[in-house]
C-alpha positions as CSV (number, residue, x, y, z in Angstrom):
1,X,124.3,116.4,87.7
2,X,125.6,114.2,85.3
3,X,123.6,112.2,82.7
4,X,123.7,110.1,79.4
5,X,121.5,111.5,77.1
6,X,120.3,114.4,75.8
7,X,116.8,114.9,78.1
8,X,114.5,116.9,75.9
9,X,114.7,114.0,73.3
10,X,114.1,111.0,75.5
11,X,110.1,111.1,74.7
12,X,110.5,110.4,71.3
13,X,113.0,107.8,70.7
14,X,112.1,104.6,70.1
15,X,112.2,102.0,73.1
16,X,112.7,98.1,73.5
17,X,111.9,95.3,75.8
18,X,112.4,93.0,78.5
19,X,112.5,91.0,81.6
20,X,110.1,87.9,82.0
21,X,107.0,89.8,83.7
22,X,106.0,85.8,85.3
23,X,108.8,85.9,88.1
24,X,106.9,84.1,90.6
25,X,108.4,85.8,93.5
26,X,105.5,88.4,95.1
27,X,106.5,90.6,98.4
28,X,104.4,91.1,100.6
29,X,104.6,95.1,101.1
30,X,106.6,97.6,99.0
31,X,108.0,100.7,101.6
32,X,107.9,104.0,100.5
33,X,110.1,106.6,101.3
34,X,111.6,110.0,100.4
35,X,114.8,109.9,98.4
36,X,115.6,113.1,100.7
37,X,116.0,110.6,103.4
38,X,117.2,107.3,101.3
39,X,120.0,105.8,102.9
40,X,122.4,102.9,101.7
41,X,121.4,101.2,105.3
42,X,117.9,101.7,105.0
43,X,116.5,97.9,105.5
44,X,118.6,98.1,108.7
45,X,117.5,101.3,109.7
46,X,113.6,100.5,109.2
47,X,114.1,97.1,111.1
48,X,115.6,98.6,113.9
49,X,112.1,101.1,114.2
50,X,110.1,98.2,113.5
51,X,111.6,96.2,116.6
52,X,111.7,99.7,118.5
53,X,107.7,99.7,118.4
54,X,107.2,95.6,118.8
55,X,109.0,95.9,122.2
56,X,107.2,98.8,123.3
57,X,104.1,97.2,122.5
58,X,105.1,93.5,123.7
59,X,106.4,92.8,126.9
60,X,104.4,89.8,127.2
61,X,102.2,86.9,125.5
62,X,99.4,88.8,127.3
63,X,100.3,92.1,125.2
64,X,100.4,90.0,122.1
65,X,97.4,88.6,122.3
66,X,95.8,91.8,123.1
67,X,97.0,93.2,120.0
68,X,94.2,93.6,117.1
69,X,95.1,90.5,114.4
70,X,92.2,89.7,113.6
71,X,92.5,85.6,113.9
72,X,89.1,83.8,114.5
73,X,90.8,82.1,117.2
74,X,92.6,83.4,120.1
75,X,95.8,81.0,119.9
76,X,97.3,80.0,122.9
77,X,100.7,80.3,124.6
78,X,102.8,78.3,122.5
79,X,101.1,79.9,119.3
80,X,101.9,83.1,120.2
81,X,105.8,82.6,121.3
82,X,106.2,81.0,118.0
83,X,104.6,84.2,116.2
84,X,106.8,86.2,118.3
85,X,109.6,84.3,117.6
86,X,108.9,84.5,113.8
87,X,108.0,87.8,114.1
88,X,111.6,88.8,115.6
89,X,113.6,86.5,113.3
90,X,111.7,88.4,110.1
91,X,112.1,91.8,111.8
92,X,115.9,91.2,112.3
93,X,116.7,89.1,109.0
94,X,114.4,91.2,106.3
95,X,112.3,93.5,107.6
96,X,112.0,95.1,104.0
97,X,111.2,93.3,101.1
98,X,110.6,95.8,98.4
99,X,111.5,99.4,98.2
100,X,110.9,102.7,96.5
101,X,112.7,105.8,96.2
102,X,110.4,108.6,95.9
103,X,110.9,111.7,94.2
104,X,106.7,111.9,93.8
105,X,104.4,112.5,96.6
106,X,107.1,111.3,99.4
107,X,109.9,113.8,97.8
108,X,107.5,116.8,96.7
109,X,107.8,119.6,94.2
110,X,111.5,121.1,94.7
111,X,114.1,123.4,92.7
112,X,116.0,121.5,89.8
113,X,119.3,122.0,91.5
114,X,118.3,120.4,95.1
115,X,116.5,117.4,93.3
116,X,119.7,117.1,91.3
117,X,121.8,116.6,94.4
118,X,118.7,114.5,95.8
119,X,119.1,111.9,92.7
120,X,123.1,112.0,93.1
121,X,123.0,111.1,96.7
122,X,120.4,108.7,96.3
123,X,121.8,106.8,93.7
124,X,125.3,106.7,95.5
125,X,123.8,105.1,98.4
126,X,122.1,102.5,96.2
127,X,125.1,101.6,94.6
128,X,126.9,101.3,97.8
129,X,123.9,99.2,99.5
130,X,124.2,97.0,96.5
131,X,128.2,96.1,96.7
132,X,127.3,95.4,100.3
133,X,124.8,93.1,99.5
134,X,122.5,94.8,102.1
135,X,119.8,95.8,99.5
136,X,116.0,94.3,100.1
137,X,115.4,92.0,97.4
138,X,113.1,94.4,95.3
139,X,114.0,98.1,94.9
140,X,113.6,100.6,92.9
141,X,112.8,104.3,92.2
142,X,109.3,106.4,91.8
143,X,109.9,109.3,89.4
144,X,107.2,112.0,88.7
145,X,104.6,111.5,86.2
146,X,105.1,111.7,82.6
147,X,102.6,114.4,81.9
148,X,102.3,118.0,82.1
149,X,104.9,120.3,83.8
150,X,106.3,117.8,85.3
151,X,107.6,115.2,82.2
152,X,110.8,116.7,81.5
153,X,111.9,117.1,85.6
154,X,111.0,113.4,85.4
155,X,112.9,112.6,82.7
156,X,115.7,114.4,83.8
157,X,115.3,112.6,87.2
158,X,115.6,109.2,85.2
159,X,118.5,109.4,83.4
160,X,120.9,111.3,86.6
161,X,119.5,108.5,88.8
162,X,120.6,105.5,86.6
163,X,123.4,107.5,85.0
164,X,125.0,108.0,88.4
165,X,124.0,104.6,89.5
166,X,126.3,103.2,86.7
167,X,129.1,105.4,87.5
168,X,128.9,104.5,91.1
169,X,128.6,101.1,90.2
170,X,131.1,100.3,88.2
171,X,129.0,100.4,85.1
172,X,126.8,97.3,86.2
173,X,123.5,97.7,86.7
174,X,121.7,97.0,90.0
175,X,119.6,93.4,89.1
176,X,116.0,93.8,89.5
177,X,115.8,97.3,89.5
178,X,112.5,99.0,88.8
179,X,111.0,102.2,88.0
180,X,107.8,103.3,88.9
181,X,105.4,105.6,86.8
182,X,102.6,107.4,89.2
183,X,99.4,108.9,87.8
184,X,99.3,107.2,84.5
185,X,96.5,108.0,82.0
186,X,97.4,107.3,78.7
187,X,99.2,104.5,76.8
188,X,101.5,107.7,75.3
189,X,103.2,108.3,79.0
190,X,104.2,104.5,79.3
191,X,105.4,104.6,75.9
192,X,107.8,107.8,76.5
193,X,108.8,105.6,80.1
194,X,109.7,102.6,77.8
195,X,111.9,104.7,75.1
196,X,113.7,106.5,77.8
197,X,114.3,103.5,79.4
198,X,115.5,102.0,76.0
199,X,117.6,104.2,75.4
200,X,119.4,105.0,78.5
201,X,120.0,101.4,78.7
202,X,122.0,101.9,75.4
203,X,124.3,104.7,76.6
204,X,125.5,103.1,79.4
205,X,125.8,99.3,77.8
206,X,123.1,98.0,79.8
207,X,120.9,95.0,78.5
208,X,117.5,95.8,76.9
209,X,114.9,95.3,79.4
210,X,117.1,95.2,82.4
211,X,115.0,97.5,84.1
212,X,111.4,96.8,85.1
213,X,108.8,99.1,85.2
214,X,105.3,99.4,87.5
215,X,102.8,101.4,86.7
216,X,100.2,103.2,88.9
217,X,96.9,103.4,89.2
218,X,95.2,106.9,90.4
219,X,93.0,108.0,87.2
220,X,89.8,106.7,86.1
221,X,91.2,106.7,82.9
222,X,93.9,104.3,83.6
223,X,91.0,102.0,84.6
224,X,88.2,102.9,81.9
225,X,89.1,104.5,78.4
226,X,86.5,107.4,77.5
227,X,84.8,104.2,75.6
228,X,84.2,102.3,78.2
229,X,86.7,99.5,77.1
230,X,88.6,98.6,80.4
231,X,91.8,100.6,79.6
232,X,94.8,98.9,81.4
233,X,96.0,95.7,79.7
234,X,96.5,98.6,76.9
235,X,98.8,100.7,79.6
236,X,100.7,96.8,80.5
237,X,100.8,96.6,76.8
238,X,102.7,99.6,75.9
239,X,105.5,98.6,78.6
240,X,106.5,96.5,75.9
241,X,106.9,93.6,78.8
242,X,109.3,95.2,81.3
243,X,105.5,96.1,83.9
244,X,106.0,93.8,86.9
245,X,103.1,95.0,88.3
246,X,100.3,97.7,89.0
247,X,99.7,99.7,92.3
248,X,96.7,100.9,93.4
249,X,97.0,105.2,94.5
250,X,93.8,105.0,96.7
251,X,93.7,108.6,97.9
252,X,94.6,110.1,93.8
253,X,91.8,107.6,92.5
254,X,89.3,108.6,95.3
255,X,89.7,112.3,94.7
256,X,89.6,112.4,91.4
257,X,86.0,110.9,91.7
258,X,85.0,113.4,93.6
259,X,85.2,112.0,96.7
260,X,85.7,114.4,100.1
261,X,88.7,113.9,102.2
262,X,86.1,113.1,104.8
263,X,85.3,110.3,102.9
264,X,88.1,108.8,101.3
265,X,89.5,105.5,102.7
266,X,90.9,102.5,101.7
267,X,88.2,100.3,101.5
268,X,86.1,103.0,99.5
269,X,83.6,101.6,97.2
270,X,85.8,103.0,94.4
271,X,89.1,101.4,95.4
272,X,86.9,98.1,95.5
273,X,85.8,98.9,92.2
274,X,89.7,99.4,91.3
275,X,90.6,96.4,92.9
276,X,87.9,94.0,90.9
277,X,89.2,95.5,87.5
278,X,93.1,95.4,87.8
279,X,93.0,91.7,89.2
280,X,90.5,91.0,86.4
281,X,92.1,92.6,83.9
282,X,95.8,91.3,84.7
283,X,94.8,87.5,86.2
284,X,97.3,85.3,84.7
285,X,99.7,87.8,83.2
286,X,102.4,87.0,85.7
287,X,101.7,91.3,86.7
288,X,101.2,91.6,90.2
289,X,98.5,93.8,91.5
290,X,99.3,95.8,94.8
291,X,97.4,97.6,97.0
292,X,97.4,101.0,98.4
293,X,98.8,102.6,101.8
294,X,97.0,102.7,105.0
295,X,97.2,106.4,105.8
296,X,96.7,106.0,109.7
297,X,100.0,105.9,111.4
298,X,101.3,103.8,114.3
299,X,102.6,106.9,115.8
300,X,102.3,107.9,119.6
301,X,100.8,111.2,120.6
302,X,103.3,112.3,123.3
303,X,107.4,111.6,122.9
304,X,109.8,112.3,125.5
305,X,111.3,109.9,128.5
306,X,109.4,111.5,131.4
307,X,105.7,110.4,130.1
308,X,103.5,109.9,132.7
309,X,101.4,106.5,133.1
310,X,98.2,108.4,131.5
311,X,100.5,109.7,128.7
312,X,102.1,106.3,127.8
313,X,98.3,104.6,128.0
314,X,97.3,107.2,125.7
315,X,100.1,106.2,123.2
316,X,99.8,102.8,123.3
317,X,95.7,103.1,122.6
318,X,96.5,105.3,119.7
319,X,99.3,103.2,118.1
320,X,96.6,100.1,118.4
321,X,93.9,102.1,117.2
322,X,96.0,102.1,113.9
323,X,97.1,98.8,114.0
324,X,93.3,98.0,113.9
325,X,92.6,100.1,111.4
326,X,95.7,98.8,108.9
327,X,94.2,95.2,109.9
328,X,90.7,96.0,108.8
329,X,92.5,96.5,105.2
330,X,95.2,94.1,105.1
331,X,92.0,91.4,105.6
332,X,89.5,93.1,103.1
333,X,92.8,93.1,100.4
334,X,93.3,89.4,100.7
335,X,90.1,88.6,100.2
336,X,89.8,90.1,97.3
337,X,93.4,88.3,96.6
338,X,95.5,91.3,97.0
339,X,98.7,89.9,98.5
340,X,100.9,92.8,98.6
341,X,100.4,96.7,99.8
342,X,101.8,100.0,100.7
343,X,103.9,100.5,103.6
344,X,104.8,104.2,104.6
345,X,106.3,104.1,108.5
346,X,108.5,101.2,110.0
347,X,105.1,100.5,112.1
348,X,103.4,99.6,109.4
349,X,106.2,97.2,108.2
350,X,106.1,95.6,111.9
351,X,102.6,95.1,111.8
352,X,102.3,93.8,108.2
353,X,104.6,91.2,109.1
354,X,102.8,90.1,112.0
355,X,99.5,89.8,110.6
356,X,101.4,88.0,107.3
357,X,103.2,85.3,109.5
358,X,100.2,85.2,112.7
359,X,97.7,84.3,109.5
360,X,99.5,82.1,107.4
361,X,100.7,80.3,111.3
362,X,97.2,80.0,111.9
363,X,96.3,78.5,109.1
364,X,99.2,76.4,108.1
365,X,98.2,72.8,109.3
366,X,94.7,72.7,108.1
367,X,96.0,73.9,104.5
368,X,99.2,72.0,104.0
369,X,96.5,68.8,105.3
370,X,94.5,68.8,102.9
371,X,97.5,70.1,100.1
372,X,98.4,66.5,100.9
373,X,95.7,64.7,100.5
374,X,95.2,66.3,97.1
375,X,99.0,65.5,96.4
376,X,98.1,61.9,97.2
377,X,95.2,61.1,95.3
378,X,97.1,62.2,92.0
379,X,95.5,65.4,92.1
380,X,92.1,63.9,91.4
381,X,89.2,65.8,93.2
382,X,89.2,64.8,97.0
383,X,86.9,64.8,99.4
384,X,89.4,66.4,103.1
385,X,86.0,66.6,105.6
386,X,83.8,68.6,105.0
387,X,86.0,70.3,102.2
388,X,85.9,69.3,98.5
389,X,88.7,70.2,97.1
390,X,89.6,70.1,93.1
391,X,92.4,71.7,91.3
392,X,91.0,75.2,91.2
393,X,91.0,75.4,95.6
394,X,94.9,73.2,95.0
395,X,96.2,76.1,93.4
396,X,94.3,78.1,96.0
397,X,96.3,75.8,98.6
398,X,99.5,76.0,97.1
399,X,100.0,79.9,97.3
400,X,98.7,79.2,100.9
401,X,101.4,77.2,101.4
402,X,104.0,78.9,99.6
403,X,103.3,82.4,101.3
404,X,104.0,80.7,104.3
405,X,107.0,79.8,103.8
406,X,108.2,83.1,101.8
407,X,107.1,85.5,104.9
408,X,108.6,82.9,107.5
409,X,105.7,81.9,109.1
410,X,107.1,78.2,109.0
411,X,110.6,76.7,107.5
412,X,111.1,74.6,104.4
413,X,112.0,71.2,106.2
414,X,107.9,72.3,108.4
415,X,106.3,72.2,104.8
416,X,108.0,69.6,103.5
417,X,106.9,67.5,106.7
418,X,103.7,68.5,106.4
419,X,102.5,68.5,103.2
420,X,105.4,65.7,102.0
421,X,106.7,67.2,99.0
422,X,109.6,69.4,98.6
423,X,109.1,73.1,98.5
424,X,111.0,72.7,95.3
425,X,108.6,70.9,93.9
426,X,105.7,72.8,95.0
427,X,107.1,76.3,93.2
428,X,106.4,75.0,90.2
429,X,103.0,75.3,90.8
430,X,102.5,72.3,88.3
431,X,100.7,69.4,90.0
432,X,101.7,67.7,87.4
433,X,105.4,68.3,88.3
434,X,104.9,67.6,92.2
435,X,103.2,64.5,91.9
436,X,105.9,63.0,89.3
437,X,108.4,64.5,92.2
């Protein structure tokens, strides 16, 4: 495999900088998959799974409505064709929004040579996805973590994948790549991340900070120092500005308290815990905060074409069971203002989608109502009903509004009608700058 640098001195050298970490734009899932299995038309290939498993599930409104979303009210006909339709159009159009190949957890521990060839292959594909123009628009690579046995197969990992991205590429690099660092505990492993990073950008003429970096959370020490001081701004810190964001590792966190497999769940007291302190810790930062993976798969119990009508009851009660199950998170995350998660299976991407657009659907009139009434009372506080709204709930409204329109849930010229300003105007998240607009 070839590479840039000289490996074994990449954790020392000194690093540099970076992207602007306030980029406004905020998927709403990040897939993970294997870079064993990474293929240059992966968004295509997890879209067509995802409308494999909607049809099979919905062959009618009735089915729909059936289905576990978790609205306080059941909608009727014409609310549900326009979910499906929504639903479809996101499916076919971008069914993935932000990717990761993994050469952690989703790769496993291998010999050098064959994760060699893995990063080669990968990084071809990448290349060739992005002069298509068929790549999501976040992407990105999970190495292993920069600690122990496994630094310097990271490292090497690193600098093959972006070496042989820029030979496949034509030098360029690919915009908005990231890299993300899993079981972080110290400020020293971010630090080694960044002057790798720095450096490889060097060798192959890249600009400084053209890479961005995540960082994830599965140690109690990424979360509280062995002080007590509350440890990760310190971790975003020593990213030097490239982190994006943070991502939750449910099942390492929960584990590492002690926790049983038995016991260990998303919605764990401890991943609550988690939650509180990286949104706490990071509001107003611009650095996202992103949740974990669901672990239950949409998957059916039986496979084959000659199922019989008990078999094919029993899948479709096992594949909802887990649709209720990833609902019952999705709902607890965004209360706790969580906006984007895990997605591990092309199941999970359908469904994420559906319960992104069926909410923000749901929801849409009422919000983008009394948006406007705020607009038009100079975004003095306003009395909408029962509903007293200042500019603490606007900005509430606003990202409402705006994550409508990102997932598809409702169009530009919808929004505009409704709340009557352009969208435009409403990403700057500046009432100041929508109501001179």
């Amino acid at each position: 495999m070839e590479t840039s640098l000289d490996s074994s001195v990449l954790l020392s050298l000194p690093g540099s900088v970076a992207p602007d970490a306030t980029a406004r734009w905020s998927p709403v899932h990040t897939v993970y998959g294997g870079a064993q299995r990474f293929s240059h038309d992966v968004v295509a290939r997890v879209g067509r799974h995802a409308l494999g498993l909607l049809d099979t599930l919905v062959g009618s409104l009735n089915d729909l409505r059936a289905l576990p979303l978790g609205l306080d009210e059941t909608p009727d006909d014409a609310a549900l064709d326009g979910l499906y339709r929504a639903l479809r159009a996101k499916l076919t159009r971008a069914p993935v929004e932000d990717y990761r190949i993994d050469f952690e957890d989703g790769f496993g521990p291998r010999a050098d040579d064959e994760e060699d060839r893995a990063v080669v292959a990968a990084a071809t594909a990448l290349a060739r996805a992005h002069r298509e123009a068929i790549l999501p628009q976040g992407i990105g690579l999970r190495v292993k973590a920069l600690s122990g046995d496994t630094a310097g197969r990271s490292v090497r990992t690193l600098d093959g994948f972006l070496t042989t991205l820029a030979r496949s590429s034509g030098g360029a690099p690919v915009p908005g790549l990231v890299v993300t660092l899993p079981k972080v505990t110290r400020r020293a492993e971010v630090a080694a991340l960044i002057d790798a990073l720095g450096r490889l950008e060097r060798a192959l003429g890249w600009s400084h900070g053209v890479v961005g970096v995540e960082l994830m959370v599965e140690t109690p020490r990424a979360l509280l120092a062995a002080d007590g001081t509350v440890a990760l701004p310190g971790l975003v810190s020593a990213a030097e500005g490239r982190c994006t964001a943070v991502h939750l590792g449910a099942w390492d966190l929960t584990a590492a308290m002690g926790v049983g497999a038995a016991q260990q769940s998303l919605m764990h007291p401890y991943c609550d815990a988690a939650r509180a302190l990286m949104v706490l810790s990071l509001a107003g930062t611009g650095v996202r905060v992103v949740d974990g993976a669901t672990n239950v798969m949409p998957v059916e119990v039986h496979r084959g074409d000659d199922l019989t009508t008990q078999q094919r009851a029993e899948n479709r009660t096992t594949v909802v069971r887990a649709l209720g199950v990833m609902t019952r998170h999705w709902q607890h995350s965004t209360a706790m203002g969580l906006h984007q998660g895990w997605d591990l299976h092309p199941g999970q991407v359908m469904w994420r989608h559906a319960l992104v657009i069926a909410h923000a659907r749901a929801g849409f009139a009422a919000t983008a109502r009394r948006l406007r009434a705020f607009v038009e009372q100079a975004a003095q506080a306003v009395r909408a009903g029962t509903v007293f709204d200042d500019a603490a709930t606007g900005q509430g409204m606003l990202g409402d509004v705006l994550r409508a329109v990102d997932c598809g849930a409702v169009s530009e010229a919808e929004t505009q009608a409704a709340v009557g300003v352009e969208v435009s105007a409403l990403r700057t998240r500046s009432f100041a700058a929508i109501i001179a607009r």
